[in-house]
C-alpha positions as CSV (number, residue, x, y, z in Angstrom):
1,X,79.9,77.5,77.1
2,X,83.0,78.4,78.7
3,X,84.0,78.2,82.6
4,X,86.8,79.0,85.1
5,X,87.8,76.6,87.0
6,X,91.0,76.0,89.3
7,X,93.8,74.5,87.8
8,X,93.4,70.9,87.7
9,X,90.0,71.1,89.6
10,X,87.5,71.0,86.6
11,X,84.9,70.4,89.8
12,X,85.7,73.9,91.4
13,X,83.9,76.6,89.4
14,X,85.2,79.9,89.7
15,X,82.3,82.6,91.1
16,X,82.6,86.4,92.3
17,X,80.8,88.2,94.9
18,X,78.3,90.7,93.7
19,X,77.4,93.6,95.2
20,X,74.6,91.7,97.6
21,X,77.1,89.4,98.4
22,X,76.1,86.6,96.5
23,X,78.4,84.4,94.6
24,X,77.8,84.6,91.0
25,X,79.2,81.9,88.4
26,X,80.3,84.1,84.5
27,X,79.3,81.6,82.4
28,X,81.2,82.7,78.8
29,X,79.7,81.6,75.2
30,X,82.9,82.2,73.9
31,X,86.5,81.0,74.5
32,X,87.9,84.1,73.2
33,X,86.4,85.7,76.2
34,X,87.3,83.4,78.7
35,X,90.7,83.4,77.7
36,X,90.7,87.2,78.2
37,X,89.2,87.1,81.2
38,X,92.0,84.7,82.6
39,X,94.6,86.3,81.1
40,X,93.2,89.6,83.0
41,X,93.4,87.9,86.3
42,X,96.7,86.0,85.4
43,X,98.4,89.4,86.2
44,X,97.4,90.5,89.2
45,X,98.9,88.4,92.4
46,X,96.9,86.7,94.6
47,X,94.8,84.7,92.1
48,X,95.6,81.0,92.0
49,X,96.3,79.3,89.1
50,X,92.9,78.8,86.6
51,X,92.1,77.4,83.6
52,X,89.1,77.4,80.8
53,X,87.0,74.6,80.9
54,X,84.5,74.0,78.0
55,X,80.9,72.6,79.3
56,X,77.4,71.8,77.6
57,X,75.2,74.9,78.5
58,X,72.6,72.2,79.7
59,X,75.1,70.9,82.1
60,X,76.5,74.2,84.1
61,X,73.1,75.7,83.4
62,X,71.3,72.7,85.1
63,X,73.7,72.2,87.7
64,X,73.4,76.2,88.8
65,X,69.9,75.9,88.9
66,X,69.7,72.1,90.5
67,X,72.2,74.3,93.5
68,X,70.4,77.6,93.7
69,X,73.7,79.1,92.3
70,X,73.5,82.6,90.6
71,X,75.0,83.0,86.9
72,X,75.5,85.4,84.0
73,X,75.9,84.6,80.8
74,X,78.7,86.7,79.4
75,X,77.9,87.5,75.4
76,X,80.7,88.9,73.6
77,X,78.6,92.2,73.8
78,X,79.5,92.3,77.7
79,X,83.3,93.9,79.3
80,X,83.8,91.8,82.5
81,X,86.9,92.6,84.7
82,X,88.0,90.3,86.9
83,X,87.8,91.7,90.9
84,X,90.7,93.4,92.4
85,X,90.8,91.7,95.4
86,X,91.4,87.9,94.9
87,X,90.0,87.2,98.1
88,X,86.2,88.4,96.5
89,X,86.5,85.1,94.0
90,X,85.2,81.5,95.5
């Protein structure tokens, strides 16, 4: 599984605010889609600098759940666009 984080800061995961306000995690299955996803936000301004991080789905899955942090698993199947305000990531 496949995760945003900042540049350099593998221990910062990158999250979005959903329409309830709370911070949701997209975790990816594949890199493809990550990649897209970052490429996405790489053109807007105002993001900082990300990167793709691989994880073990028992890791970022058990560490969500061990924090109460929301998720969504993003199949190939699913069209995710990143926000168009930078200031609604985390």
């Amino acid at each position: 599984m496949f995760v945003l984080t900042l540049e350099n800061h593998p221990d910062g995961v990158y999250s979005v605010w959903d329409e309830s306000e709370n911070r949701v995690i997209p975790i990816f299955l594949q890199s493809d889609d990550a990649d897209r996803y970052l490429m996405m936000m790489s053109t807007e301004d105002g993001y900082p600098p990300m990167e793709v991080v691989e994880m073990e789905d028992h890791v970022i899955i058990g560490a969500c759940q061990e924090r109460g942090q929301r998720f969504s698993i993003i199949t190939p199947d699913d069209f995710l666009i990143p926000p168009d305000d930078p200031a609604a990531i985390e």
